[in-house]
C-alpha positions as CSV (number, residue, x, y, z in Angstrom):
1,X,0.0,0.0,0.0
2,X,1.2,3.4,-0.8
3,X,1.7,6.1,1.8
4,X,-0.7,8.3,-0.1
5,X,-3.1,5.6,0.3
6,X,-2.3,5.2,3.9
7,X,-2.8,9.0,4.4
8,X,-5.8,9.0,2.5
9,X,-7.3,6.3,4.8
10,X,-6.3,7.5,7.9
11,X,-8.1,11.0,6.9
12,X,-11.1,8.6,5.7
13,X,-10.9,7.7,9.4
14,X,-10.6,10.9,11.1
15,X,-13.8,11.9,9.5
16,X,-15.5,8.9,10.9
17,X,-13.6,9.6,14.5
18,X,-12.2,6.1,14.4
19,X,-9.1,7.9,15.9
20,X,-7.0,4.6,16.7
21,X,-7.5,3.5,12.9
22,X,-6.4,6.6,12.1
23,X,-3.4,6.6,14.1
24,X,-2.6,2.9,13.1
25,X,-2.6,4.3,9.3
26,X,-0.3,6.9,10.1
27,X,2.0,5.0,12.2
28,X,2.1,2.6,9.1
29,X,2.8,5.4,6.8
30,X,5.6,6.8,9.2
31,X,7.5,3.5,9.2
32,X,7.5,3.2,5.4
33,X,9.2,6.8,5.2
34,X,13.0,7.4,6.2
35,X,13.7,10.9,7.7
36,X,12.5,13.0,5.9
37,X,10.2,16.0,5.4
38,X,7.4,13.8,5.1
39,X,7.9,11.9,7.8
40,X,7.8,14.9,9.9
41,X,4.4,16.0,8.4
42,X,3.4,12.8,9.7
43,X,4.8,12.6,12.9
44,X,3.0,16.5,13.8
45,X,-0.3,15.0,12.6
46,X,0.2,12.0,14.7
47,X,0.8,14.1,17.7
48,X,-2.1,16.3,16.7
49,X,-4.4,13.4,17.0
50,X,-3.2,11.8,20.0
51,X,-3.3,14.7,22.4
52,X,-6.8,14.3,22.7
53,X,-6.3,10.8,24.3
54,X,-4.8,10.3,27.9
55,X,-2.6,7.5,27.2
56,X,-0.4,9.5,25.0
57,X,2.9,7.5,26.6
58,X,1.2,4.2,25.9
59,X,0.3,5.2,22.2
60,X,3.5,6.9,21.4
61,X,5.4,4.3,22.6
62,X,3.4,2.0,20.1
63,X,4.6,3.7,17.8
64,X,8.1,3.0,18.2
């Protein structure tokens, strides 16, 4: 699957407030990328999305 197509489903999900399938998209999308400046477009959405939850740790550890 493409990272376009990942994005484009995790935003699919976002709409439908399916927050954790949106976050599993995008953490599926960050680990096809190497550093870069996509990646980091990524990684800010990511964040974005996951402030509203309190397990942040657990989550962003998950992502790891």
């Amino acid at each position: 699957m493409s990272i376009e197509t990942l994005k484009e489903d995790a935003r699919r999900h976002e709409q439908n407030e399916e927050w954790d399938k949106a976050l599993v998209q995008y953490g599926v999308a960050i680990a096809k990328l190497a550093e870069s400046e996509r990646a980091v477009e990524l990684y800010e959405k990511v964040f974005s999305l996951d402030i509203n939850f309190a397990d942040v740790t657990d989550r962003l550890r998950d992502l790891r």
